[in-house]
GUVEXMAR-390406 format. One line per 2 residues: number of its first residue (from 0); their letters; for each residue x, y, z of C-alpha. Coordinates in Angstrom, 1 decimal. Layout:
N
NUM = a = X,Y,Z ~ ...
***
This chain:
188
0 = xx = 24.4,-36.1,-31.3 ~ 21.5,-34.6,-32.8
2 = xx = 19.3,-35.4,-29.5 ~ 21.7,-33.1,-27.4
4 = xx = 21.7,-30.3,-29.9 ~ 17.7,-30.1,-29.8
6 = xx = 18.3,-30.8,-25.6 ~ 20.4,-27.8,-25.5
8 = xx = 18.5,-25.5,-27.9 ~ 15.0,-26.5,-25.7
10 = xx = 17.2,-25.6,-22.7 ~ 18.7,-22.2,-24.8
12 = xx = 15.1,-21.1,-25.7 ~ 13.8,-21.9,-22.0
14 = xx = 15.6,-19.7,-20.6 ~ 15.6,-16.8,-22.9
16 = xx = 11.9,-17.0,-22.4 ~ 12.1,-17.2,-18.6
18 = xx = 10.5,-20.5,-18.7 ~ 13.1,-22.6,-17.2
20 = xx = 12.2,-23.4,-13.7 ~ 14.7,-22.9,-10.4
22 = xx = 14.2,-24.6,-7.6 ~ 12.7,-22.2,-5.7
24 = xx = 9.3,-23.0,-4.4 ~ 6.3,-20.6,-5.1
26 = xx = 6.7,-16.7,-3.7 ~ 10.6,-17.3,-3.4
28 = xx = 13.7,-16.7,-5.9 ~ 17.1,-17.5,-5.3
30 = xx = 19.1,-15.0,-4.6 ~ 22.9,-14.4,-6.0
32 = xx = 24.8,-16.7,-2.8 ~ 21.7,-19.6,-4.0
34 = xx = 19.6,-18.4,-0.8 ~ 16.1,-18.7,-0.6
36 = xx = 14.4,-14.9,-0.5 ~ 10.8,-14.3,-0.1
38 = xx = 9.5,-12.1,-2.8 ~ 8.1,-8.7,-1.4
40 = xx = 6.8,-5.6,-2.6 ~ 9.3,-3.5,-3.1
42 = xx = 9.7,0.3,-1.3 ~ 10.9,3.2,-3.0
44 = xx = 11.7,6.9,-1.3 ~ 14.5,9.1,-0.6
46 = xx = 14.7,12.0,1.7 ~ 13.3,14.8,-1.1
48 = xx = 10.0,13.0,-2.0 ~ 6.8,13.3,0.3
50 = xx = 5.6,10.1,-0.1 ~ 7.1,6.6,0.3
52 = xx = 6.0,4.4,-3.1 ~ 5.1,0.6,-2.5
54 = xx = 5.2,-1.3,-5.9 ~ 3.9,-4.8,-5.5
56 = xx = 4.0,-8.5,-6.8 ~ 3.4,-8.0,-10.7
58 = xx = 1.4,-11.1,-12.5 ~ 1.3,-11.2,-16.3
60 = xx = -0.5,-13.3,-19.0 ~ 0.4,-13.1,-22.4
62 = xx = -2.4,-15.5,-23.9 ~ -1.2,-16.4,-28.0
64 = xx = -3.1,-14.1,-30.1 ~ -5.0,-12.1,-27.2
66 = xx = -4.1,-9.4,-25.1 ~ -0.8,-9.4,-23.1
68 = xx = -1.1,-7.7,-20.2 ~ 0.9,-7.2,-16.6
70 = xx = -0.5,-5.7,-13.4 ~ 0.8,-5.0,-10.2
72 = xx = -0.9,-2.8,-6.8 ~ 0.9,0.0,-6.4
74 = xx = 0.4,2.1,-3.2 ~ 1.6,5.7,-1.6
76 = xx = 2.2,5.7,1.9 ~ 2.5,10.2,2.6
78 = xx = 5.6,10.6,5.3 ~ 3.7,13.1,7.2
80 = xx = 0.4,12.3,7.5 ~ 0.2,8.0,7.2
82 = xx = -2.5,8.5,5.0 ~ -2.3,5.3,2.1
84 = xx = -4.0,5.4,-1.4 ~ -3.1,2.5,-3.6
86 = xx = -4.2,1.6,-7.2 ~ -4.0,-1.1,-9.9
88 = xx = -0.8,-0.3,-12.7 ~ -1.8,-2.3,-15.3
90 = xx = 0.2,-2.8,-18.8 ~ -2.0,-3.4,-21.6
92 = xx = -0.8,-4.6,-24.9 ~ -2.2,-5.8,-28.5
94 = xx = -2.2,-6.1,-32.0 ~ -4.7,-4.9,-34.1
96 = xx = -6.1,-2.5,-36.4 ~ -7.3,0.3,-33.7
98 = xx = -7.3,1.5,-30.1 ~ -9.4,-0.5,-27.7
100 = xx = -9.2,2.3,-25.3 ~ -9.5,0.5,-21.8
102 = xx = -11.2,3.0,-19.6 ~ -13.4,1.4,-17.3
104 = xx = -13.0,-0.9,-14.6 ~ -15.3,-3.2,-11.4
106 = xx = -14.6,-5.8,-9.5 ~ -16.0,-9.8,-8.9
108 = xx = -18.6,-7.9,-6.3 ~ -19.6,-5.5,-9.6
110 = xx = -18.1,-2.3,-7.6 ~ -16.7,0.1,-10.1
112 = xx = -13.4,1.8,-10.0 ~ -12.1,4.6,-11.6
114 = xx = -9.4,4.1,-14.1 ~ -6.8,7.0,-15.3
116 = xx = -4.8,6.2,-18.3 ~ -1.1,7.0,-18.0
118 = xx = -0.1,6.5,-21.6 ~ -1.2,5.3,-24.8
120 = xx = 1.4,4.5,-27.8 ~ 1.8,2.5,-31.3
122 = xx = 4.9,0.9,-32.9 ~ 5.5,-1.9,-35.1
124 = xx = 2.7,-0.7,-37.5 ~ 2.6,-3.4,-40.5
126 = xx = 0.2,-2.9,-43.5 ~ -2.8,-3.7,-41.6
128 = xx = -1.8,-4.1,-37.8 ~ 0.0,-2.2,-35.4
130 = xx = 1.0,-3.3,-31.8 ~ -1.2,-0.9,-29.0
132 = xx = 0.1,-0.4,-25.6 ~ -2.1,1.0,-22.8
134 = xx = -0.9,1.9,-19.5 ~ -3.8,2.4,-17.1
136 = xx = -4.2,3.0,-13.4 ~ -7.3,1.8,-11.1
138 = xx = -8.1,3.4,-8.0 ~ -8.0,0.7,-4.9
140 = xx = -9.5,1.8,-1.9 ~ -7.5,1.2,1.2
142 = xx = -10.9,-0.5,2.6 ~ -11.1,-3.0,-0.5
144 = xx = -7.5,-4.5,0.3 ~ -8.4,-4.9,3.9
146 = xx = -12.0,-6.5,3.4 ~ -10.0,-8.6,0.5
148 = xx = -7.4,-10.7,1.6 ~ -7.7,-13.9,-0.1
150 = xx = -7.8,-11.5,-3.2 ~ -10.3,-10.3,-5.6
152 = xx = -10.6,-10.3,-9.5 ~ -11.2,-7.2,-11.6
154 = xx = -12.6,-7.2,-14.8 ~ -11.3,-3.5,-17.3
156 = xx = -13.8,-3.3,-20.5 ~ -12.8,-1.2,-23.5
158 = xx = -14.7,1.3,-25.8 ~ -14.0,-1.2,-28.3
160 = xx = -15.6,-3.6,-26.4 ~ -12.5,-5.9,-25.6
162 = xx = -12.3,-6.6,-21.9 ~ -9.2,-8.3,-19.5
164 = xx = -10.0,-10.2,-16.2 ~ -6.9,-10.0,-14.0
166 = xx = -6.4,-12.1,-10.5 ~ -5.3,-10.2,-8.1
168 = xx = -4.1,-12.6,-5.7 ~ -4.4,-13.1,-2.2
170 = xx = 0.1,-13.7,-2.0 ~ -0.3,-9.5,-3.7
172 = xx = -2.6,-8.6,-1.6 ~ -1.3,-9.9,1.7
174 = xx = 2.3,-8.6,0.7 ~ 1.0,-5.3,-0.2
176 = xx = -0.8,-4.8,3.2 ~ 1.8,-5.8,5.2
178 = xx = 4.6,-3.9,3.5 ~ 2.5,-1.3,4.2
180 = xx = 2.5,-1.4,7.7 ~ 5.6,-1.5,8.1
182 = xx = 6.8,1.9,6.6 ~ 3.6,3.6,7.8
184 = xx = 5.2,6.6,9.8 ~ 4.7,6.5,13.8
186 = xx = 1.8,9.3,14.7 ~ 3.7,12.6,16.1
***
């Protein structure tokens, strides 16, 4: 008895956490009927904005103790002219005693990018730490995706001196591009 109430309360926990695994091989989910689907960047528009908005495959590592972090290519596709600009969303958080301010960025060929921060806030402040979110943006040149696409790594540094590597892989990159193509307008 007492074996299946720990079975069930692993089980319980597993999939709170999202660790439970489905049966779904890598770059799939099942789908509501059970199906197989492939998953894609998704595409976001509606006939009043000027731009079509690809958000891509998101990875995250949430390392005990370190920085948790998420990331994802994001890329604008403009309805009139084709043109694509595309950059690197990236969720930053920690706990600590101060702001590591991430603000610069390069990538595994030392190339800098530049970085925009979309938002900085504190919560959960304690007697000596609070928990520190960072949103931050890095510029991806349309040329970098192309020239990259078994994927590349890039490595964001900190005032404070704290710095992330994130994989960018070649399944983002790949998806990304080809997502892209498709809802790049025909020429006029």
């Amino acid at each position: 008895m007492l074996r299946q109430a720990v079975a069930a309360t692993i089980l319980a926990a597993s999939l709170l956490c999202g660790c439970a695994t489905s049966n779904a091989p890598s770059g799939f989910h099942r789908g509501a009927s059970g199906q197989l689907v492939e998953n894609m960047p998704a595409v976001q528009t509606d006939k009043f904005s000027p731009q079509i908005t690809v958000v891509g495959l998101s990875d995250f590592e949430n390392p005990f103790g370190g920085i948790a972090k998420k990331w994802f290519i994001r890329s604008f596709i403009d309805k009139t002219t084709g043109d694509v600009s595309n950059q690197l969303y990236v969720w930053i958080t920690y706990a600590g005693g101060g702001w590591n301010f991430f603000d610069a960025a390069s990538d595994d060929t030392a190339s800098p990018h530049a970085v925009d921060v979309v938002d900085r806030s504190v919560d959960n402040c304690g007697e000596i730490l609070c928990s520190y979110t960072e949103d931050i943006v890095i510029d991806l040149p349309s040329s970098l995706l192309a020239s990259r696409p078994n994927g590349f790594e890039m490595k964001v540094s900190a005032r404070s001196g704290a710095s992330i590597i994130l994989n960018v892989s070649r399944e983002m990159v790949l998806k990304q591009l080809k997502v892209i193509a498709e809802n790049i307008p025909p020429k006029a």
